[in-house]
DRENDO-1510 file (C-alpha; in Angstrom, 1 decimal, always signed):
<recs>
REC; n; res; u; v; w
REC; 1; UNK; +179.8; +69.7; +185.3 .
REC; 2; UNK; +177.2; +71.6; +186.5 .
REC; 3; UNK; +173.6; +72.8; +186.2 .
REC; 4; UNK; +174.0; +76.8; +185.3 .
REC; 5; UNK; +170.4; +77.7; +183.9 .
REC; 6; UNK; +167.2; +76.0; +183.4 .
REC; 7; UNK; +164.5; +77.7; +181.6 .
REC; 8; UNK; +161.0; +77.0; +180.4 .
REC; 9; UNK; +158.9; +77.4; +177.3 .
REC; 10; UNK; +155.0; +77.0; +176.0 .
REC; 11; UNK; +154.5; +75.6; +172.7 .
REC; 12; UNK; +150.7; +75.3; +172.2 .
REC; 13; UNK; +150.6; +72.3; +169.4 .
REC; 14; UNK; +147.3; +72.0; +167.4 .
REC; 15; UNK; +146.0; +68.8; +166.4 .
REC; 16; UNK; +146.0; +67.7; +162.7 .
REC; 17; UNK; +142.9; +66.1; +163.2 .
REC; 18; UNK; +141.3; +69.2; +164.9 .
REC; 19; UNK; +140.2; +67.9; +168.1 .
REC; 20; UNK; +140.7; +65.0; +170.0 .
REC; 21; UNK; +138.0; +63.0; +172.1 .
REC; 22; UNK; +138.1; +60.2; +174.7 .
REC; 23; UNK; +135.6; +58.8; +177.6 .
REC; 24; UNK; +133.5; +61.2; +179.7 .
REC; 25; UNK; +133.0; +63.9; +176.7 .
REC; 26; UNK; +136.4; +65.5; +177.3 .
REC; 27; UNK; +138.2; +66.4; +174.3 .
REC; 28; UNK; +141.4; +69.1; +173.5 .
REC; 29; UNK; +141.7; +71.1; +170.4 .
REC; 30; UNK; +145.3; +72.3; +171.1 .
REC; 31; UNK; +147.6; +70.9; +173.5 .
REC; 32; UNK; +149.9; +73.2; +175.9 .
REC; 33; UNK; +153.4; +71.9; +175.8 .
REC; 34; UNK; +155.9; +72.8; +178.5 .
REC; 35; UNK; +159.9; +72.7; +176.9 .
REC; 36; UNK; +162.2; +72.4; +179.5 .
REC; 37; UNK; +165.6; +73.2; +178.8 .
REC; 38; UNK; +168.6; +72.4; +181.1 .
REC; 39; UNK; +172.1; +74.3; +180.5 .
REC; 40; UNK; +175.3; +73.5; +181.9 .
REC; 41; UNK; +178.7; +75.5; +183.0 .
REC; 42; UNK; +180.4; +73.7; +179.8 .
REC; 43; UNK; +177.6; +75.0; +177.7 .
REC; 44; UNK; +175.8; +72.0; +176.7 .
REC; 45; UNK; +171.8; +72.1; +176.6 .
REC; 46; UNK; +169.6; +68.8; +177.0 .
REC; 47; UNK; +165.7; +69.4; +176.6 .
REC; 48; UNK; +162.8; +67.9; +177.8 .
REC; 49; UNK; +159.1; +68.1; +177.3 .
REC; 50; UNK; +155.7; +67.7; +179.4 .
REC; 51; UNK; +152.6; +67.7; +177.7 .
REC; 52; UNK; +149.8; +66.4; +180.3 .
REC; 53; UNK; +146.4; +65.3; +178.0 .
REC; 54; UNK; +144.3; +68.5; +179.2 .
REC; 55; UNK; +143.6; +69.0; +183.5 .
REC; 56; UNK; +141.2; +66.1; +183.4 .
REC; 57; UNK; +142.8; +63.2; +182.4 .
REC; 58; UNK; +145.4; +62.0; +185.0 .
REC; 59; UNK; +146.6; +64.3; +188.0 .
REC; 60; UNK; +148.5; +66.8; +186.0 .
REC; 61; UNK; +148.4; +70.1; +184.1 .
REC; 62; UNK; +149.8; +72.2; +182.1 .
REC; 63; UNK; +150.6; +75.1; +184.2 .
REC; 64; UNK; +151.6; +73.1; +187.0 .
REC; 65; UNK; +154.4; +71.9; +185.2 .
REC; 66; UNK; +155.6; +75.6; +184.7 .
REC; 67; UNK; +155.1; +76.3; +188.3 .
REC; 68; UNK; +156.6; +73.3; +189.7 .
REC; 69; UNK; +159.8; +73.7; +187.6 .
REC; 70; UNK; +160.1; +77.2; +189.0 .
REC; 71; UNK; +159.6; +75.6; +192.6 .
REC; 72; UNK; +162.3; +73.2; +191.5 .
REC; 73; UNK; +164.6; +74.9; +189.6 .
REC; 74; UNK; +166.6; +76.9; +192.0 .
REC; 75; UNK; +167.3; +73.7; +194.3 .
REC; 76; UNK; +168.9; +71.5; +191.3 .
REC; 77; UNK; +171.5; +74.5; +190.4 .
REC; 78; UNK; +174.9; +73.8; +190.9 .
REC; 79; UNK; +174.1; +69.9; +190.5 .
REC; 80; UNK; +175.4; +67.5; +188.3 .
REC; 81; UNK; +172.8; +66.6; +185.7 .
REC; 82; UNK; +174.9; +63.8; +184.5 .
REC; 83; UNK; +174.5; +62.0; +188.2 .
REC; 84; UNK; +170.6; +61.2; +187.4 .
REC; 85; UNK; +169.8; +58.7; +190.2 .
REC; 86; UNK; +170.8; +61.2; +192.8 .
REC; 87; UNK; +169.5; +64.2; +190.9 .
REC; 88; UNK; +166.2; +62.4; +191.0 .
REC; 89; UNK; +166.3; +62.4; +195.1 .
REC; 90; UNK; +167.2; +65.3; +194.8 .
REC; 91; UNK; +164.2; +66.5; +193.4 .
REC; 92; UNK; +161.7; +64.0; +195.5 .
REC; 93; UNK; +163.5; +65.3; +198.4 .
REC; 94; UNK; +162.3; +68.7; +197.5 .
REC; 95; UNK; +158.9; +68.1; +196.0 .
REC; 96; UNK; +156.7; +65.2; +197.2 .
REC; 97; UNK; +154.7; +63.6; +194.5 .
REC; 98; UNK; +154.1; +65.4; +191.1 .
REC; 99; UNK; +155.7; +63.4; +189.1 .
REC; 100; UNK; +154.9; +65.3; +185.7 .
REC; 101; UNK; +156.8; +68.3; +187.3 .
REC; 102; UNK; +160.1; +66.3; +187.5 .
REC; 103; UNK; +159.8; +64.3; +184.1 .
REC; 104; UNK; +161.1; +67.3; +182.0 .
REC; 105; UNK; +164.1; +67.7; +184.1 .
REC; 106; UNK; +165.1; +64.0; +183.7 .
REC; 107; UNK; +164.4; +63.7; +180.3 .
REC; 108; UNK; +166.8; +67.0; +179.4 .
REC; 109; UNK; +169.4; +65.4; +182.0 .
REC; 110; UNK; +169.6; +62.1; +180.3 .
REC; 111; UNK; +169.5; +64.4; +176.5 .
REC; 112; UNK; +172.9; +65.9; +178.3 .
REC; 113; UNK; +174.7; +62.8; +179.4 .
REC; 114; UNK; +173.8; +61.3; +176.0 .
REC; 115; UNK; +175.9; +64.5; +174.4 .
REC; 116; UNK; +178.8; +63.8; +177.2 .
REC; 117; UNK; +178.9; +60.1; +176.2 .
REC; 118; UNK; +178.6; +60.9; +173.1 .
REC; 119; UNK; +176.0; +58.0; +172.4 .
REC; 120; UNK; +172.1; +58.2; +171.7 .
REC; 121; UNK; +170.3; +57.5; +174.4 .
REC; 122; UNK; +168.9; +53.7; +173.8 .
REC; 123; UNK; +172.4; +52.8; +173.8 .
REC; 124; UNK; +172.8; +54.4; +177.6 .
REC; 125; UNK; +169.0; +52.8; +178.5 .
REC; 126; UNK; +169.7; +49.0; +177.4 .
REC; 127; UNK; +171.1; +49.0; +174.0 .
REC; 128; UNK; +169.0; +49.6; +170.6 .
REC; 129; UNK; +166.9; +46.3; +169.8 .
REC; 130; UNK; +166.2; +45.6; +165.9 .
REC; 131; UNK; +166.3; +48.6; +163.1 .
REC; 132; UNK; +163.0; +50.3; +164.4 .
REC; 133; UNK; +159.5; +49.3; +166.4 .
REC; 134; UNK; +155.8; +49.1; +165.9 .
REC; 135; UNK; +153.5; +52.1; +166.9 .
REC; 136; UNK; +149.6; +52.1; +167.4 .
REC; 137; UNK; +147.4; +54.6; +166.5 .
REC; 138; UNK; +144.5; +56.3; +168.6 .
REC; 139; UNK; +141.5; +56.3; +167.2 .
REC; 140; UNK; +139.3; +59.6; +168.6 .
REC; 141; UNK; +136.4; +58.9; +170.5 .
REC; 142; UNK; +133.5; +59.1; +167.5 .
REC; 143; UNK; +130.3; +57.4; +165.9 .
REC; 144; UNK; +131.0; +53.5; +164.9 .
REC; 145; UNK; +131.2; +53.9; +161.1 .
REC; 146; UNK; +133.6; +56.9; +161.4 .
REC; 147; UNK; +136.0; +55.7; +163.9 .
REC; 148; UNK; +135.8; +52.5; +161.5 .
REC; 149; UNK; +136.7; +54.8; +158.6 .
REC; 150; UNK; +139.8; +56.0; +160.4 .
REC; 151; UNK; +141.0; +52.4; +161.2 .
REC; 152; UNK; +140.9; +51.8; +157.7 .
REC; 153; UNK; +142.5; +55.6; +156.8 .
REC; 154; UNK; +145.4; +54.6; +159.0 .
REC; 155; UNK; +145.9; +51.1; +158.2 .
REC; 156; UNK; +146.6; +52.1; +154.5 .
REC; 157; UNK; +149.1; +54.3; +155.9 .
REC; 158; UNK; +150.9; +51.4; +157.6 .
REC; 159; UNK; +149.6; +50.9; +161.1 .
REC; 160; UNK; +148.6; +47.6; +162.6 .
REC; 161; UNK; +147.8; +48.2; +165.9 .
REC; 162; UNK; +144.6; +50.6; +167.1 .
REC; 163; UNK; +143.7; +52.1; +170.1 .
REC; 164; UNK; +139.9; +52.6; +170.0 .
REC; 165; UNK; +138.7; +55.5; +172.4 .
REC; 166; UNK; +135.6; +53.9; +174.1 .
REC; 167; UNK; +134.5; +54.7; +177.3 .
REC; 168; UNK; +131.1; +55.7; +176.0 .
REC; 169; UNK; +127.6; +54.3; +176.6 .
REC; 170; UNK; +127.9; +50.8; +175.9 .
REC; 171; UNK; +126.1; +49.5; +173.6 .
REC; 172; UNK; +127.7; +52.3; +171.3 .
REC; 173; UNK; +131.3; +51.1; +172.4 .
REC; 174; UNK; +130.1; +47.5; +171.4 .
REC; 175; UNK; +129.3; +49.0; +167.7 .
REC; 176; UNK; +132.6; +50.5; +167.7 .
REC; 177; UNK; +134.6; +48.0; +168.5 .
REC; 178; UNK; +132.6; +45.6; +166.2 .
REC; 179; UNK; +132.8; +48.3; +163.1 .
REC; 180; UNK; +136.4; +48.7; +163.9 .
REC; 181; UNK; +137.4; +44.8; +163.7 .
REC; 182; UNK; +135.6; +44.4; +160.5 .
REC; 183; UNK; +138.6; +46.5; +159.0 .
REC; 184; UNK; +141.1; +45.1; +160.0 .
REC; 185; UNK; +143.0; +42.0; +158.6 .
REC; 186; UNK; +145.3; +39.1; +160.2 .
REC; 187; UNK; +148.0; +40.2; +162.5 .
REC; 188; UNK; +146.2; +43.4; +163.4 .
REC; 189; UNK; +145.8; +44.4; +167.0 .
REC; 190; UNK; +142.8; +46.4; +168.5 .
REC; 191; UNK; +142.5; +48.0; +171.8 .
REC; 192; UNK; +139.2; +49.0; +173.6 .
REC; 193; UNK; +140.5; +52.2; +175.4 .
REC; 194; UNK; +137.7; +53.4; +177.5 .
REC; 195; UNK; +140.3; +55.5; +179.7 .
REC; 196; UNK; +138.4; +54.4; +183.4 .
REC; 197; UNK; +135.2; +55.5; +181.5 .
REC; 198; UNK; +133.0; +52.1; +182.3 .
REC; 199; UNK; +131.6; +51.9; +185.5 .
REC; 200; UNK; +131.9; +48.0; +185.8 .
REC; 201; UNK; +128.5; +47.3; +184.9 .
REC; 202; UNK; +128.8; +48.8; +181.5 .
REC; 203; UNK; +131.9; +47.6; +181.1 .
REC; 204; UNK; +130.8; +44.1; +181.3 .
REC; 205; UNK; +128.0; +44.5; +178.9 .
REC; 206; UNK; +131.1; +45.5; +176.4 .
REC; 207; UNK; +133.1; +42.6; +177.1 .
REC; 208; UNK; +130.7; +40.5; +176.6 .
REC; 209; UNK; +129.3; +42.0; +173.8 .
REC; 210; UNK; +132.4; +41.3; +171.9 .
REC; 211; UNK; +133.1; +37.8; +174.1 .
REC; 212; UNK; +133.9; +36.5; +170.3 .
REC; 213; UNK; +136.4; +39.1; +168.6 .
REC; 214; UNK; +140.3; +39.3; +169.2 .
REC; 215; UNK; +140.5; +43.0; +170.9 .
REC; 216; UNK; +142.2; +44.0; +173.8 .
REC; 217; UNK; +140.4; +45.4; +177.0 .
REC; 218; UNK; +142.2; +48.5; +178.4 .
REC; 219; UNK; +141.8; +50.0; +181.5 .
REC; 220; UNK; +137.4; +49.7; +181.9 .
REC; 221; UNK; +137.3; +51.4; +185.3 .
REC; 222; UNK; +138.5; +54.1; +187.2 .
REC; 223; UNK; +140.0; +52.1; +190.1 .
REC; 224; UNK; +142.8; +49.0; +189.6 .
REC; 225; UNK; +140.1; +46.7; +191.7 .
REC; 226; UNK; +137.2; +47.6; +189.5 .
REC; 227; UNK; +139.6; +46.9; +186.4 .
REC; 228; UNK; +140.9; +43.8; +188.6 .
REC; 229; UNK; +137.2; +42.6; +188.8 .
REC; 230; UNK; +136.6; +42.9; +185.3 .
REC; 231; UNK; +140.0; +41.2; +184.1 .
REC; 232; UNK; +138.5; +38.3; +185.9 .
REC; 233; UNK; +135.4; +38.4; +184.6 .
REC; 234; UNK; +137.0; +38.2; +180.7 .
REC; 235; UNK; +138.9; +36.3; +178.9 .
REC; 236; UNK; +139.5; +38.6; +176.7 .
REC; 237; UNK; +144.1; +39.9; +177.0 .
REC; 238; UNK; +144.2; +43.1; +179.4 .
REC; 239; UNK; +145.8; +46.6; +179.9 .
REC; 240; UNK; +146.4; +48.2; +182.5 .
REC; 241; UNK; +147.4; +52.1; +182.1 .
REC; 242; UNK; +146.2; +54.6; +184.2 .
REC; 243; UNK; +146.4; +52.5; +187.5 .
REC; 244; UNK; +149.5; +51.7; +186.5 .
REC; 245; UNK; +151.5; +54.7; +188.4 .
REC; 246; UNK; +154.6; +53.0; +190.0 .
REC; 247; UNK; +156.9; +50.1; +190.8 .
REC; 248; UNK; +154.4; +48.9; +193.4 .
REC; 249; UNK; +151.2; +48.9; +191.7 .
REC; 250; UNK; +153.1; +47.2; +188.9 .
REC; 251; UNK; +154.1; +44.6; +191.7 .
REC; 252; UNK; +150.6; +44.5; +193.2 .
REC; 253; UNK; +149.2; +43.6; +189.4 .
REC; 254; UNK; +151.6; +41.0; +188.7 .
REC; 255; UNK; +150.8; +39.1; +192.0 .
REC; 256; UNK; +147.1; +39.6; +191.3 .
REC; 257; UNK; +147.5; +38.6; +187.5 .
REC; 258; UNK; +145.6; +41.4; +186.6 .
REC; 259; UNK; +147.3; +42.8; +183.4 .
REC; 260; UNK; +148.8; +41.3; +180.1 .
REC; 261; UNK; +150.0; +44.4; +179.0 .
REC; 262; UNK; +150.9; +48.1; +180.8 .
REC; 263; UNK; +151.1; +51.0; +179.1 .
REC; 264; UNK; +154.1; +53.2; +180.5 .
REC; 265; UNK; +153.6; +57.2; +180.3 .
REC; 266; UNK; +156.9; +58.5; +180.9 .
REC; 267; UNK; +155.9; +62.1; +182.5 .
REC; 268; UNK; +152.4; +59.8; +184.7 .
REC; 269; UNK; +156.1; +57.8; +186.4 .
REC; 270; UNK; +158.7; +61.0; +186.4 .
REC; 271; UNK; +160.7; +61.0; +183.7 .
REC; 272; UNK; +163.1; +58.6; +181.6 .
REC; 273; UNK; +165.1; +57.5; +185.7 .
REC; 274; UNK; +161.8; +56.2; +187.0 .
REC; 275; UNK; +159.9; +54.8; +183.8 .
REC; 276; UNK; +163.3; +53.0; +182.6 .
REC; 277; UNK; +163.4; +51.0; +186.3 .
REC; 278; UNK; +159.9; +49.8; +186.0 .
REC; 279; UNK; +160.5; +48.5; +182.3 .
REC; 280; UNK; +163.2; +46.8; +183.7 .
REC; 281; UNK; +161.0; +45.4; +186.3 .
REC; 282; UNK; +158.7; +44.0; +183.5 .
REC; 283; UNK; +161.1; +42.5; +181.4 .
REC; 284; UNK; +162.4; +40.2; +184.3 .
REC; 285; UNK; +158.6; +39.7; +184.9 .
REC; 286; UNK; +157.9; +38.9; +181.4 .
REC; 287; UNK; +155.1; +41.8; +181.4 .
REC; 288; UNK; +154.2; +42.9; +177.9 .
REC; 289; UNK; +154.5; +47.1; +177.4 .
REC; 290; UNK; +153.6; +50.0; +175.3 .
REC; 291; UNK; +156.3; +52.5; +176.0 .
REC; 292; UNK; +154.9; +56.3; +175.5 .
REC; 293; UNK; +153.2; +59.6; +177.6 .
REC; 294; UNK; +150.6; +61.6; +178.1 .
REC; 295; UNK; +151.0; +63.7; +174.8 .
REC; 296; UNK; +153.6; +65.7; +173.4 .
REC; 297; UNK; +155.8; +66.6; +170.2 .
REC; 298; UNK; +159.0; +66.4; +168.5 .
REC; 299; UNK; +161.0; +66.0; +172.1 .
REC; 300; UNK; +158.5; +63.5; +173.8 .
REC; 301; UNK; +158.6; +61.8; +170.7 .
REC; 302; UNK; +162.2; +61.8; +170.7 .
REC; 303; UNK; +162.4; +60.5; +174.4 .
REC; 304; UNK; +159.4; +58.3; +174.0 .
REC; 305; UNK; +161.4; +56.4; +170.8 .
REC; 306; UNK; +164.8; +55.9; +172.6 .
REC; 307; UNK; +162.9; +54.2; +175.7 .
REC; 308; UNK; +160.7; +52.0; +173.0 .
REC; 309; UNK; +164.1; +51.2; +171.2 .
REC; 310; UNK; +165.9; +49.7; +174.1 .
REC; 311; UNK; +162.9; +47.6; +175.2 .
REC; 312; UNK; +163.5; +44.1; +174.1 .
REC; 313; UNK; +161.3; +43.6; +171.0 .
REC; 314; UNK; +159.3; +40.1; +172.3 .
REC; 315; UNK; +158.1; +42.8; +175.2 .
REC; 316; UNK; +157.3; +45.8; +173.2 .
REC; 317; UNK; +153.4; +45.8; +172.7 .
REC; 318; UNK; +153.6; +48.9; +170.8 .
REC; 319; UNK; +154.6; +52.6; +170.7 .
REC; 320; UNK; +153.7; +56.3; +169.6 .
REC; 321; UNK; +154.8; +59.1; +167.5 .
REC; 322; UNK; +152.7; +62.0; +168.9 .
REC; 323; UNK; +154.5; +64.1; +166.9 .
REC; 324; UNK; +152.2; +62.8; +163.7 .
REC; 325; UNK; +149.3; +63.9; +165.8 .
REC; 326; UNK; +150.1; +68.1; +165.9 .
REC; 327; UNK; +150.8; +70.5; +163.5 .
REC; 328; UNK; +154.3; +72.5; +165.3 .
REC; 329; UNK; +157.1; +71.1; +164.8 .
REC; 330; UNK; +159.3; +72.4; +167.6 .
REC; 331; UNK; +162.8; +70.1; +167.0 .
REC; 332; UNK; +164.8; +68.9; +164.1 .
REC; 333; UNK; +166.1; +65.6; +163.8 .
REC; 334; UNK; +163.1; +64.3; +165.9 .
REC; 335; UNK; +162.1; +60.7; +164.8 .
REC; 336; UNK; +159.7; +60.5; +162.1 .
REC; 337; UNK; +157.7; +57.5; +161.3 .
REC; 338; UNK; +157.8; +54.7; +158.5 .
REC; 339; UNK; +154.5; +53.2; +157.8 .
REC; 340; UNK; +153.3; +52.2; +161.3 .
REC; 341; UNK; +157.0; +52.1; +162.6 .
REC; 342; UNK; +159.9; +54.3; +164.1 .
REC; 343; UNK; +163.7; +54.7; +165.2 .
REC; 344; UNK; +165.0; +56.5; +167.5 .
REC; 345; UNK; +167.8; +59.0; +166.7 .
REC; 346; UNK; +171.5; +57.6; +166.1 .
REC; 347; UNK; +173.1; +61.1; +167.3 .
REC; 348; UNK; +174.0; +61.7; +170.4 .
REC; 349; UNK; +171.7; +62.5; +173.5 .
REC; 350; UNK; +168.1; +62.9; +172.3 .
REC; 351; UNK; +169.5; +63.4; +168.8 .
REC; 352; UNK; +167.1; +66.7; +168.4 .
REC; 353; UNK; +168.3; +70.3; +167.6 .
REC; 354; UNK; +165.2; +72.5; +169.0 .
REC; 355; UNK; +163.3; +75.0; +166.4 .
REC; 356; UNK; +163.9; +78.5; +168.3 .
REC; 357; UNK; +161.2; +80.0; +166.8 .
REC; 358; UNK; +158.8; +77.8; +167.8 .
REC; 359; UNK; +159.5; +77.6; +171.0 .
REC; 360; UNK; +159.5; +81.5; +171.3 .
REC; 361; UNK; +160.6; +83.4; +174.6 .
REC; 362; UNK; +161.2; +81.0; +177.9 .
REC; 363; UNK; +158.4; +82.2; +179.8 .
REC; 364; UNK; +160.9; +81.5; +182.9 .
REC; 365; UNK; +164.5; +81.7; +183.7 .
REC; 366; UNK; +166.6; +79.8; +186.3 .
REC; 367; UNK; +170.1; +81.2; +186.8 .
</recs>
């Protein structure tokens, strides 16, 4: 089998909420999604999707994943998609870094070998653990008594675990993360998500200023020995996310005890190959995950649930279904949630048929 066309689409994806904020000000209205679709010579399609959180957020962007694929694309013709490992070299051979630009690719490779084995994809990346798994919910960056209010909007829809946006002037974040706890009830989970927004004096104002409620501390400062300085200055459980970029920082954390928790983004490590190795790595560790990416739709959703399913549960912090957060729908049979919980697809592959009208004309071609 062998890689005959790879083409590219844009699928801008509003937000239901209308706009989404986080630390530093930045916010995005409407996401730009890249839909990468990977044909073979027996005419079977696997699809894959990149959706970076705006240009400012970790070393990505949107058009970069369309040019990079069109770098790409013309070297990984005539290859096997269903050999990932070496398909992966492949690609790192050709491209140093960029990992965003290769996560697509992988993620529609493993959708084809899913449809060759004829098994869903948990099944082929550790087996499927329990009937479904818990999700959190982000909570855009917004006054106390508002981002309180949401808490409460999406607890009554099922949710138990909340990711706070912080980042913010600190005393404010204090108030959130106070109002936010006064909503909740036992077995709840609340992150403080300030997305490197502290500088590590504010952000030990905040963790003191909340020294006596259950929350989670994620990711305070923009560098892993700020965040490392902090951690030890707490004793409060800890996340690491952005810092988290690869098999050796994960290794470098673990000897410095600096993280309960990591949150995995599939397209910030390269795609399904790369992400699936380092969840390994932190299930022989013992290291706690949240399995999800940058952003996306109905295909990250789909990718993002078939990684989350084959996690052991014990280790499974929590998940996400972006595709509750946007208003396109751009696949069937993409995992929808229950309450605060989801399953990935039983089907084959991805399990996901995409929605050709939404996705429009490939803005690139690869033959």
């Amino acid at each position: 089998m062998k890689i005959e066309r790879i083409a590219t689409y844009r699928v801008d994806t509003p937000l239901v909420e209308g706009r989404y904020h986080w630390s530093g000000g930045k916010s995005v209205e409407v996401f730009d999604a890249t839909i990468v679709e990977v044909v073979t010579d027996h005419g079977i399609a696997g699809y894959g999707e990149v959706c970076p959180l705006g240009p400012c957020y970790l070393p990505a962007y949107a058009a970069g994943v369309r040019g990079g694929v069109a770098e790409l694309g013309p070297l990984l013709l005539g290859e096997d998609p269903t050999q990932i490992d070496r398909l992966n070299r492949v690609m790192d051979a050709a491209m140093k870094g960029h990992p965003y630009v290769k996560s697509g690719i992988d993620i529609a490779c493993w959708d084809i070998l899913g449809q060759v084995a004829k098994l869903p994809l948990c099944h082929l990346l550790g087996g499927r653990y329990g009937e479904d798994f818990v999700l959190y919910r982000a909570i855009s960056q917004d006054t106390p008594e508002r981002m309180a209010e949401m808490v409460a909007k999406y607890r009554g829809e099922g949710y138990r675990r909340f990711q706070l946006k912080a980042g913010g002037e600190a005393s404010v974040d204090i108030e959130r993360i106070r109002a936010a706890a006064r909503v909740l009830s036992p077995g709840d989970k609340l992150v403080a998500d300030a997305n490197t927004g502290w500088l590590t004096h504010d952000a030990l104002r905040v963790v003191r200023g909340v020294a006596d409620l259950d929350v989670y501390i994620e990711q305070p400062c923009a560098t892993y020995e700020e965040c490392l300085a902090i951690r030890r200055a707490t004793n409060h459980p800890f996340i690491l996310d952005e810092s988290i970029d690869g098999i050796d920082k994960l290794i470098r954390g673990r000897v410095d005890l600096a993280m309960d928790v990591v949150n995995l983004k599939i397209s910030k490590l390269g795609g399904l190959t790369k992400t699936r190795r380092v969840r390994d790595l932190c299930v022989e560790l013992g290291i706690a995950m949240t399995i999800e990416d940058s952003w996306g739709g109905d295909i990250a959703t789909a990718a993002i649930a078939h990684l989350a399913h084959s996690t052991p549960t014990e280790l499974l912090f929590s998940s996400t279904d972006f595709n509750s957060y946007v208003t396109v729908s751009t696949a069937k049979g993409a995992p929808r949630r229950t309450g605060g919980r989801l399953a990935a697809s039983t089907l084959p592959g991805l399990g996901i048929e995409p929605i050709r009208e939404a996705l429009g004309r490939p803005t690139q071609e690869i033959f």
